[in-house]
N, C-alpha and C positions, 0 to 999 in steps of 0.2 A: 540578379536584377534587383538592387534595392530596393528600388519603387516598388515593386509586387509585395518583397517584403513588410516592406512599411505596409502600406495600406492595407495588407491582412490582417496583420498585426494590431492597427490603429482600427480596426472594425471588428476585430475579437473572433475574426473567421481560420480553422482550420484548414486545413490542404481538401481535406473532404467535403468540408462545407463550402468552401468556394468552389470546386470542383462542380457539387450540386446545385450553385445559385448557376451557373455560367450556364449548366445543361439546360437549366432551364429557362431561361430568354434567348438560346440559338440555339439551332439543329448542327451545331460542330459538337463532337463527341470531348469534350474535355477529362484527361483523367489525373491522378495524383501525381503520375512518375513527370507525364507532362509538366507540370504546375513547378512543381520542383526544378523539373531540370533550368527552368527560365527561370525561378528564383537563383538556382547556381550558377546563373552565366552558361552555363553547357546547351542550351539552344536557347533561339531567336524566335518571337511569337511571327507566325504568318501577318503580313497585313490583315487577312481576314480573323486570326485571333487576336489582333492587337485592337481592333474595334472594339467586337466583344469585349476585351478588357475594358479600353476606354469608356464605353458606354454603360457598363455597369459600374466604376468606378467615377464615372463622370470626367472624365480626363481624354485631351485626344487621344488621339491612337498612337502617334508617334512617339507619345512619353513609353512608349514600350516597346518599340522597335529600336529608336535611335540611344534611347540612355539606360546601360546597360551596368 
């Protein structure tokens, strides 16, 4: 998922630092291998992880469900 890419990237955030920002504005347990596998295309965030992204990224949610 490029998008995730970029925007770690463009915020200077690590797999584990974003990992720890996401645990902590939702009770979804977010971990690295996670994070990764949706940066490699190898899974698809849940609607309910695509929020979470969106919303700490500021971005809807769909920018991370549908553009992969």
């Amino acid at each position: 998922m490029d998008i995730l890419i970029n925007l770690r990237k463009r915020h200077e955030l690590t797999l584990k630092q974003l990992k720890d920002e996401l645990n902590k504005i939702s009770d979804l347990s977010f971990d690295e291998k996670r994070l990764w596998q949706f940066e490699k295309g190898e899974k698809t965030p849940t609607e309910i992880e695509a929020e979470v992204l969106g919303h700490y990224f500021n971005l809807p949610y769909e920018e991370f469900i549908y553009f992969n």
